[in-house]
ZATI-780163 format. One record per residue (C-alpha): residue number from 1; chain; y negated, z negated, x. Coordinates in steps of 0.02 Angstrom, whole numbers. Last residue first. Layout:
N
NODE	NUM	A	Y	Z	X
...
***
This chain:
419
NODE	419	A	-256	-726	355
NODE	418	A	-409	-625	277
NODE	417	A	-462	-724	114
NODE	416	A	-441	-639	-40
NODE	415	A	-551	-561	-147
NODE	414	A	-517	-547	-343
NODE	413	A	-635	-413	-458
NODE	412	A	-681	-436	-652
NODE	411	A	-764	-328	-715
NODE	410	A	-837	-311	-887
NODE	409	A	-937	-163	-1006
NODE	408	A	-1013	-169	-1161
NODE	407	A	-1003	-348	-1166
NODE	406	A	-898	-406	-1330
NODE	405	A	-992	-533	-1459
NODE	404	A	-1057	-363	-1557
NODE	403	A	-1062	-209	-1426
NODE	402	A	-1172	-291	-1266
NODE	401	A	-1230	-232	-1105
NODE	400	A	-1135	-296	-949
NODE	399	A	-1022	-424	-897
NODE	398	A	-955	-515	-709
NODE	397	A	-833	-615	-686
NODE	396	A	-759	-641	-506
NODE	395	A	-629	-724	-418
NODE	394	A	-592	-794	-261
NODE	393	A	-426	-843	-156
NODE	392	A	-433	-933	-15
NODE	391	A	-526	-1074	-31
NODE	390	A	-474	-1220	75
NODE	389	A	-630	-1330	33
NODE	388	A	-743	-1247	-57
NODE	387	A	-907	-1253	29
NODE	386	A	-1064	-1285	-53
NODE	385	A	-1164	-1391	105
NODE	384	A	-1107	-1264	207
NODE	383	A	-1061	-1075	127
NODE	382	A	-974	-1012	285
NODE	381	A	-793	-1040	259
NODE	380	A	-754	-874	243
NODE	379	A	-666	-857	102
NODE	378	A	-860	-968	22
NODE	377	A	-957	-853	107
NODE	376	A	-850	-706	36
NODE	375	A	-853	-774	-151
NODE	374	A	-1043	-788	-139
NODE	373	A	-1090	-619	-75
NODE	372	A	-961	-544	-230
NODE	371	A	-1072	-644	-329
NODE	370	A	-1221	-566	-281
NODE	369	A	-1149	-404	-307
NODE	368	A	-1108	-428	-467
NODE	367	A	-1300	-474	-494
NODE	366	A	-1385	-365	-426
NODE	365	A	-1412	-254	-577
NODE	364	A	-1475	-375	-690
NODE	363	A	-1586	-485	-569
NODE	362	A	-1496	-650	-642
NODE	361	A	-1542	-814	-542
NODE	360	A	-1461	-935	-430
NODE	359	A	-1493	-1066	-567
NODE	358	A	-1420	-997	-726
NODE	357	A	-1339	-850	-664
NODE	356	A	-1219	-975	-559
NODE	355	A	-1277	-1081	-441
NODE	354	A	-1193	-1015	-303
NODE	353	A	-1039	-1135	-317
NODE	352	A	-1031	-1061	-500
NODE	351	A	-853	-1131	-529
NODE	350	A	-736	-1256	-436
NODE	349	A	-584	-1254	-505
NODE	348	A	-506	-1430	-461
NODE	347	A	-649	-1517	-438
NODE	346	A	-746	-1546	-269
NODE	345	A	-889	-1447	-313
NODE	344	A	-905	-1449	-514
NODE	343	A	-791	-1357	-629
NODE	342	A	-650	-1488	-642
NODE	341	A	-793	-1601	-686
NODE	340	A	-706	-1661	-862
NODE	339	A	-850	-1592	-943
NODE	338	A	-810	-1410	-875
NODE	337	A	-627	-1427	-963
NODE	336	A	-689	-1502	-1108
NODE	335	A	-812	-1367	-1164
NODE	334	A	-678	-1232	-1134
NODE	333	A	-549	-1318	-1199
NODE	332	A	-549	-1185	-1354
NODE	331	A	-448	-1076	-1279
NODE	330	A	-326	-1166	-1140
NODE	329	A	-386	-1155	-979
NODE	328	A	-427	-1033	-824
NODE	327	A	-360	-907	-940
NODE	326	A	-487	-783	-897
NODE	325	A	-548	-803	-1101
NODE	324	A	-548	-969	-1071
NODE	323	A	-663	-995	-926
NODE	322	A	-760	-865	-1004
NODE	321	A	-792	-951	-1153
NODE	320	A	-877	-1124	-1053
NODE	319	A	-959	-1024	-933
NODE	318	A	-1052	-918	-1080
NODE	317	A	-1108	-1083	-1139
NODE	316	A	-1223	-1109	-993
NODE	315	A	-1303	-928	-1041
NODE	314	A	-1310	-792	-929
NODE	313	A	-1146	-895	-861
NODE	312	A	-1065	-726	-791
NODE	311	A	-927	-789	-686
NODE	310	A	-909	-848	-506
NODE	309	A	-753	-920	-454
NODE	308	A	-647	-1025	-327
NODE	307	A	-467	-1076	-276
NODE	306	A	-382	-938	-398
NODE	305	A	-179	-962	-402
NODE	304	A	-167	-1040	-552
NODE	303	A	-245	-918	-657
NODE	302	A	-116	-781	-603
NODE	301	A	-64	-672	-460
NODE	300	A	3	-492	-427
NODE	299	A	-139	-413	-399
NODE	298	A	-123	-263	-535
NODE	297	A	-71	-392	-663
NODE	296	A	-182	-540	-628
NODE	295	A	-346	-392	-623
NODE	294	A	-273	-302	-781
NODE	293	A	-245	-492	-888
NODE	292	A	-446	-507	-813
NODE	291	A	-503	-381	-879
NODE	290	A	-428	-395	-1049
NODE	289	A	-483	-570	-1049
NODE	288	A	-660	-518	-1016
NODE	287	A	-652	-425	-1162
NODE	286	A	-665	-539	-1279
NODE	285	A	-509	-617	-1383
NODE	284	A	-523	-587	-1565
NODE	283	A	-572	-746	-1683
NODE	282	A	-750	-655	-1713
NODE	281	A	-660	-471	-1727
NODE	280	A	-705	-359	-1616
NODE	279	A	-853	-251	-1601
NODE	278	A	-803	-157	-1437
NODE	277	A	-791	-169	-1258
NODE	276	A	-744	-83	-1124
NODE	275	A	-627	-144	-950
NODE	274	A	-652	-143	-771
NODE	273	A	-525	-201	-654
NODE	272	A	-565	-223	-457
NODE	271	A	-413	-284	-351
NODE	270	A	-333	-373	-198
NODE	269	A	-501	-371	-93
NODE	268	A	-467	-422	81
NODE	267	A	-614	-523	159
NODE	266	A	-644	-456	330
NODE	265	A	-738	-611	439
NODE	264	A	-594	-599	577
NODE	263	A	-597	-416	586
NODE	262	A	-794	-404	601
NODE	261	A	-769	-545	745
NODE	260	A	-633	-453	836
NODE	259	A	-758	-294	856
NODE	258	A	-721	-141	726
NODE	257	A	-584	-16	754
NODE	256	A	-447	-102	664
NODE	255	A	-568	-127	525
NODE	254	A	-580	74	495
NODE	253	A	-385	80	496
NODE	252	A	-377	-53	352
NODE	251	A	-520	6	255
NODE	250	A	-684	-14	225
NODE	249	A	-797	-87	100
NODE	248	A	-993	-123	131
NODE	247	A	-1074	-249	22
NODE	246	A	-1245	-267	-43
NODE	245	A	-1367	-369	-137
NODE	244	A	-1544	-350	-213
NODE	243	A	-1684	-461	-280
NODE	242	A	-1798	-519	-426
NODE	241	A	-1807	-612	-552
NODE	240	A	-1794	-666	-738
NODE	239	A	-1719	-823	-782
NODE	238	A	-1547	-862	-830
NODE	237	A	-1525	-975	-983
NODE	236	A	-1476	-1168	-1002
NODE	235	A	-1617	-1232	-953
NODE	234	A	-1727	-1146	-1084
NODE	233	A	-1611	-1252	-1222
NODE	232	A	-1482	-1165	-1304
NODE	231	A	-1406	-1234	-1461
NODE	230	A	-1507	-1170	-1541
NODE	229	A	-1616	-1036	-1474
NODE	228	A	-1743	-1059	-1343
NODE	227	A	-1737	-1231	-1359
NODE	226	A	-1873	-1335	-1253
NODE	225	A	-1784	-1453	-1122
NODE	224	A	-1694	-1618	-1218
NODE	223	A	-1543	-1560	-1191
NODE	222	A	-1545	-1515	-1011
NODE	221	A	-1662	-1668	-948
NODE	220	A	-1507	-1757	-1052
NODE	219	A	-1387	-1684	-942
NODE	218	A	-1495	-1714	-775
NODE	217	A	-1570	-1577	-680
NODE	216	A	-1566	-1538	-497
NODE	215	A	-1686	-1412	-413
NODE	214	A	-1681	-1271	-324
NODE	213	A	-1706	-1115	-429
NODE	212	A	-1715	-939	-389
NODE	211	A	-1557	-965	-272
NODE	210	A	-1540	-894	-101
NODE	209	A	-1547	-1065	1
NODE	208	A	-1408	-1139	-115
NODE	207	A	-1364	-1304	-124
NODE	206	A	-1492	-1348	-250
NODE	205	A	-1395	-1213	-350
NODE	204	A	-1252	-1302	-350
NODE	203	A	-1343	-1441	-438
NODE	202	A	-1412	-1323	-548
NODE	201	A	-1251	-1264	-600
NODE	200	A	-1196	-1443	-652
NODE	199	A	-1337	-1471	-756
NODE	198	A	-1295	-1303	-847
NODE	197	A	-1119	-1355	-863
NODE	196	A	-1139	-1533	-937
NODE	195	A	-1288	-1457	-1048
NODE	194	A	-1156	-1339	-1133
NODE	193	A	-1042	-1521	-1153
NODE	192	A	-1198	-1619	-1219
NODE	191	A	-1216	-1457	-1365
NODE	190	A	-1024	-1501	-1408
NODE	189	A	-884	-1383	-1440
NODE	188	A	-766	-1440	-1581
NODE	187	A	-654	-1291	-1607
NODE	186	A	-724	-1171	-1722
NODE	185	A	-895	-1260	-1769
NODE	184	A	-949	-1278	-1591
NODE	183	A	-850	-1105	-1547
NODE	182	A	-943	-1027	-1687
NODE	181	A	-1121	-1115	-1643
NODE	180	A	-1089	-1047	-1433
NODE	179	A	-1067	-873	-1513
NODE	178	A	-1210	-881	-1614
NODE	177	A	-1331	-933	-1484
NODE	176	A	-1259	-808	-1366
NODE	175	A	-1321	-680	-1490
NODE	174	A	-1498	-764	-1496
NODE	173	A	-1504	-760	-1313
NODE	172	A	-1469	-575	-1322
NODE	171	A	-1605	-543	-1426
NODE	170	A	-1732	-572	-1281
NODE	169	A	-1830	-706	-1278
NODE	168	A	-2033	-779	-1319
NODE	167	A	-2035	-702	-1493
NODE	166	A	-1902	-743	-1632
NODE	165	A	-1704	-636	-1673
NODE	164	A	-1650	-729	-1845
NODE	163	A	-1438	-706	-1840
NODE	162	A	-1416	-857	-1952
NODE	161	A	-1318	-997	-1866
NODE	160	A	-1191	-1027	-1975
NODE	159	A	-1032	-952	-1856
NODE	158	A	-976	-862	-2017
NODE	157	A	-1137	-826	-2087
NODE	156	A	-1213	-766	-1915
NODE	155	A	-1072	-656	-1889
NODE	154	A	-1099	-563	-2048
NODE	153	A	-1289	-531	-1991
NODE	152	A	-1249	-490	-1827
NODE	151	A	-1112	-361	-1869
NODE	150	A	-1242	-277	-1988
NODE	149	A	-1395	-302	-1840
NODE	148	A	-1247	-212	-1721
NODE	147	A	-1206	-69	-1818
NODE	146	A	-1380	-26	-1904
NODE	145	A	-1449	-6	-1716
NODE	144	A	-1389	170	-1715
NODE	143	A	-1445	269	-1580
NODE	142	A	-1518	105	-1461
NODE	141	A	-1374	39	-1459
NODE	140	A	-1395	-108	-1318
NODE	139	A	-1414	-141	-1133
NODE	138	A	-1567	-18	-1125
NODE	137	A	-1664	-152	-1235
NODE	136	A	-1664	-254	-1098
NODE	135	A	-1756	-149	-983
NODE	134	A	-1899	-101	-1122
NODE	133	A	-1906	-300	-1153
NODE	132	A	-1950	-335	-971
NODE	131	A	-2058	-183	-944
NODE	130	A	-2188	-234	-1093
NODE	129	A	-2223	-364	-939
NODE	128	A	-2339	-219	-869
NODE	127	A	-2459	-293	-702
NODE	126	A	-2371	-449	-692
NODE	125	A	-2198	-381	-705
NODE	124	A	-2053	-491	-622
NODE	123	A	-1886	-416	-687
NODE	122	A	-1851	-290	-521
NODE	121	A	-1671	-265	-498
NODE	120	A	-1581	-183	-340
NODE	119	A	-1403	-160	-298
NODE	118	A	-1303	-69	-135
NODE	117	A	-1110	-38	-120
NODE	116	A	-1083	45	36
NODE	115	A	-928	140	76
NODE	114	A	-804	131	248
NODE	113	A	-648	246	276
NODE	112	A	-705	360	133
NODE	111	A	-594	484	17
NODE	110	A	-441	372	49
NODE	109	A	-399	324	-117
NODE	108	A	-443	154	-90
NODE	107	A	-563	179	1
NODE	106	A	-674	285	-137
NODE	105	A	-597	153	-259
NODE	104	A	-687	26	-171
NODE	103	A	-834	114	-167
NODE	102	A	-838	132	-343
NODE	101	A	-795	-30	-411
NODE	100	A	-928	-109	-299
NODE	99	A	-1055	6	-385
NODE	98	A	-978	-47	-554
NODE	97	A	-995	-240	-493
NODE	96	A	-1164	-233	-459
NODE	95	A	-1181	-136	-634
NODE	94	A	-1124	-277	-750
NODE	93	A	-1269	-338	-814
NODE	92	A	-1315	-155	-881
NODE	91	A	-1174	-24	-832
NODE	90	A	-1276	96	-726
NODE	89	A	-1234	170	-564
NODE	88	A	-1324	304	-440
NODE	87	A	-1207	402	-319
NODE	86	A	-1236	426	-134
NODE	85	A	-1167	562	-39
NODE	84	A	-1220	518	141
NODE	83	A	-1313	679	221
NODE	82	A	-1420	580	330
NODE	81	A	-1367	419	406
NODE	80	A	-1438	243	382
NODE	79	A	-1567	158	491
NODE	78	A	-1644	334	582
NODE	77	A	-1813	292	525
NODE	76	A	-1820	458	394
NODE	75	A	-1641	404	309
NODE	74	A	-1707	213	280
NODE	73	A	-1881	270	211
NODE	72	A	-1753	381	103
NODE	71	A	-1645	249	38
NODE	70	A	-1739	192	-128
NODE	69	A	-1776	378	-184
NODE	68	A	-1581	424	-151
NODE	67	A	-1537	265	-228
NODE	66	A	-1650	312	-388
NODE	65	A	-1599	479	-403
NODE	64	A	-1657	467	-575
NODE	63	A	-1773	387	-717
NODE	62	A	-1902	336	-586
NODE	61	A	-2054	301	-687
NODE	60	A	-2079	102	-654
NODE	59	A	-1975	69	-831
NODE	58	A	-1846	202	-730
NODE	57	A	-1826	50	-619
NODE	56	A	-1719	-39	-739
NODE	55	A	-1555	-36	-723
NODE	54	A	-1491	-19	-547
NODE	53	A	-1348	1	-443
NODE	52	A	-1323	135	-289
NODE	51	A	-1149	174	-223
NODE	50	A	-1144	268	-36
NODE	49	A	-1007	359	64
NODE	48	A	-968	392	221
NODE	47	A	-1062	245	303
NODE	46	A	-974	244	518
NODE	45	A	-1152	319	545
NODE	44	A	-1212	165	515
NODE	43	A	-1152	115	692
NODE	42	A	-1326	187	744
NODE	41	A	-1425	53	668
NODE	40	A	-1324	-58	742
NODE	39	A	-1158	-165	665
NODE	38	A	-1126	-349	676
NODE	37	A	-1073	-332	489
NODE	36	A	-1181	-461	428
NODE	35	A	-1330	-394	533
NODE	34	A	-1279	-214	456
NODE	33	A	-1298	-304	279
NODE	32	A	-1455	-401	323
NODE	31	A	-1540	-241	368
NODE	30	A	-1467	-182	187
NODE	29	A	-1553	-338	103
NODE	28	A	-1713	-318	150
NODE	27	A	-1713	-116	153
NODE	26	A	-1655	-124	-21
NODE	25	A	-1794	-268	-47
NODE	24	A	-1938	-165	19
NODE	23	A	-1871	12	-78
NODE	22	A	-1904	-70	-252
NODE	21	A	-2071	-151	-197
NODE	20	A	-2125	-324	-161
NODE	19	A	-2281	-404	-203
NODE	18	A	-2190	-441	-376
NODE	17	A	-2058	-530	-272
NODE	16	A	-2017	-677	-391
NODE	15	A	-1832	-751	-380
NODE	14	A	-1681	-695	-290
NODE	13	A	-1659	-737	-66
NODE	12	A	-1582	-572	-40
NODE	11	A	-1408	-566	-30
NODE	10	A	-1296	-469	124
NODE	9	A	-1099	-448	127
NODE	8	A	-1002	-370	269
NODE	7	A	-837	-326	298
NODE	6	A	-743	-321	143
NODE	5	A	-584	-242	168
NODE	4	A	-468	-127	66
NODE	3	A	-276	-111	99
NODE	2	A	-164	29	50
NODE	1	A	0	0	0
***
C-alpha cells in the first residue's frame, strides 16, 4: 500500500489582521511551512502540485483563480516554483480539509511525490462588514431557500425552539440553537453541560500561542455571558477572524530523500473520508458519522483507538453531538461525557487541545487545516504546555455549509504518528 506523509505543517497566529492582506498571510504562513519542513526557497521546487482553499475573497472582487492571484508575489520572488498546477477549493467550513483531501489523493495515487495544501480566510471587515453576512450566506441554498426555512420551521416545533433568525448573528447560530434544544429535550442535555465544554475550550485555548482568544472562563462566566441564541451564550460561539494554514503531503519515496529530521517529524496520514449531506430526518444520524464509519473502515481502526481530536465545535454544543455521532460515546452521552472531564487535557479523550473553533478561532476556510497543524504538534510531541501525553493517533472533524441539521459537506481525516 501506498503511504502518505505529512511533513510540514504551518498556522498563522488567527484573530484580527484587517491591516493585512489576502496574499500577506499566504506568504506568512507558507514561509512558516518551508521553515517547518527545513526546506529552502529553492527546495520548493520538490512542490508538484498545489491545493488552494478559500471562501470568501470573491466579497473583495476576486471570484476566481484566487490561489493563483494569492501565490504570484511568491512565483515572481523565486519562493515557490513556476508552472505548479494549482487548483482552487470551496466546500464552506469544511474547505481546509477539501484542499488537504486533494493533495493527498494526488500522492496517493501517485500523480505528485509532494503537494501543498494552502488556506486563507479574511472575516475582519472594517471598511465593508456587509462582507461578513455575504460570505456566510455562500454556505447555504441560495436557489431555493423555501427548502431549508420549511425544514426549519418543522424542526423548530419539534425541538421547541421556534426557528426565529434576529440581528447581531448569522442564521447558522440559530440552527445550532435548535439542534442543541432537541438533544436537551431528546435526551436530557443540560445548558451547564454546553458551558462545561466551552469553558473547557478556552482553557486550552490559553495554552495556545495561535489562538484568537487567550483567556480562561469559568462555567457560570459561560452561562451567564449574553445569549446569542438560546441556549447559546456569545461564549459559546466561534468568532470571526482571520488567518491561513498549510500542509505539504509527500510520499514515502519523497521522505526517504529528505534530511533525518524531516523523516523523523513525518506524520503518516492513514485516511481522508469526505461525505455529503442532506435534510435528514431530526432522529437520523448526521453526516459526520458517515464520515467517520468510512475513515474507521478504510484505516482499519475504531473509536477506541484515537488518543486525541479536533472537531468542529462552531458552537460548544456542536462538540457535544459530534462526539457521538464519531462514536467517541454513546448517543445521547454527549453532554455527560464532556462534563465528566474525559474531554479536557489529561482525560481520557482529550478534545480541542487547540482551543477548538470556539477559542482558537474559526477563519472559515482555514480551518481544517488548522486542525490538521494541531493534530501533528500534538504526534509530534511538540505542543508544550497542551501536550497529549502518548498521542499517537489523531483525528479530525471538520464540516462545511449546511442542508437542514446535516453540513453540506464533512471530513473527517486520521494522522498517525511516524514510529
Amino acid at each position: 500500500m501506498t503511504h502518505v506523509y505529512v511533513v510540514a505543517t504551518s498556522c498563522t497566529p488567527f484573530g484580527k489582521h484587517a491591516d493585512r492582506s489576502f496574499q500577506d498571510l499566504v506568504r506568512w504562513a507558507y514561509l512558516d511551512l518551508l521553515a517547518d519542513a527545513g526546506m529552502s526557497p529553492a527546495d520548493a521546487s520538490l512542490i508538484e502540485q498545489a491545493w488552494f482553499g478559500n471562501c470568501g475573497m470573491g466579497q473583495w472582487g476576486q471570484g476566481g483563480i484566487r490561489g493563483q492571484v494569492c501565490f504570484t508575489p511568491l512565483v515572481e520572488e523565486g519562493l515557490f516554483p513556476q508552472r505548479v498546477g494549482m487548483i482552487n477549493v470551496e466546500g464552506g467550513c469544511a474547505t481546509g480539509s477539501m484542499a488537504f483531501h486533494g493533495a493527498w489523493k494526488d500522492v496517493l495515487s501517485g500523480q505528485a511525490r509532494m503537494s501543498l495544501a494552502m488556506a486563507v480566510e479574511k472575516l475582519v471587515s472594517p471598511d465593508d462588514p456587509t462582507r461578513v453576512p455575504a460570505i456566510f450566506g455562500t454556505a447555504i441554498d441560495q436557489l431555493e431557500p423555501w427548502r431549508w426555512r420549511d425544514y426549519y420551521r418543522a424542526a423548530g416545533e419539534a425541538a421547541g425552539k421556534p426557528f426565529e433568525p434576529g440581528p447581531g448573528r448569522t442564521i447558522f447560530m440559530d440552527t445550532y440553537a435548535m439542534q442543541a434544544a432537541w438533544h436537551m429535550k431528546t435526551h436530557g442535555t443540560t445548558q451547564r453541560q454546553i458551558a462545561v465544554a466551552a469553558s473547557k475550550n478556552h482553557r486550552h485555548g490559553s495554552l495556545n500561542p495561535k489562538a484568537q482568544y487567550r483567556f480562561e472562563i469559568g462555567v457560570d462566566e459561560v452561562l451567564a455571558d449574553r445569549e446569542v441564541s438560546w441556549p447559546l451564550t456569545r461564549s459559546m460561539c466561534s468568532p470571526l477572524g482571520d488567518g491561513a494554514a498549510a500542509a505539504l503531503l509527500c510520499s514515502e519515496s519523497a521522505l526517504a530523500d529528505l534530511p533525518p529530521a524531516a523523516r523523523r517529524r513525518a506524520v503518516k496520514v492513514r485516511t481522508s473520508q469526505l461525505a455529503g449531506g442532506k435534510y435528514r430526518r431530526l432522529d437520523e444520524p448526521g453526516l459526520s458519522r458517515v464520515a467517520a464509519d468510512k475513515a474507521y473502515a478504510h484505516a482499519g481502526l475504531g473509536p477506541a483507538d484515537i488518543d486525541v481530536v479536533e472537531l468542529h465545535d462552531a458552537t460548544s454544543f456542536c462538540e457535544i453531538y459530534q462526539l457521538e455521532m464519531l462514536r467517541l460515546c454513546p448517543d445521547g452521552q454527549g453532554g455527560r461525557f464532556v462534563e465528566s472531564g474525559a474531554t479536557a487535557l489529561g482525560g481520557s479523550l482529550p478534545v480541542n487541545v487547540s482551543g477548538g473553533l470556539v477559542s482558537k478561532g474559526h477563519p472559515v476556510g482555514a480551518t481544517g487545516l488548522s486542525m490538521v497543524h494541531e493534530v501533528c504538534l500534538q504526534l509530534r510531541g511538540e505542543a508544550g504546555e497542551r501536550q497529549v501525553g502518548g498521542a499517537a493517533l489523531g483525528l479530525i472533524e471538520n464540516g462545511g455549509g449546511v442542508m437542514g441539521f446535516d453540513e453540506a459537506a464533512c471530513a473527517v481525516t486520521i494522522l498517525e504518528k511516524s514510529r
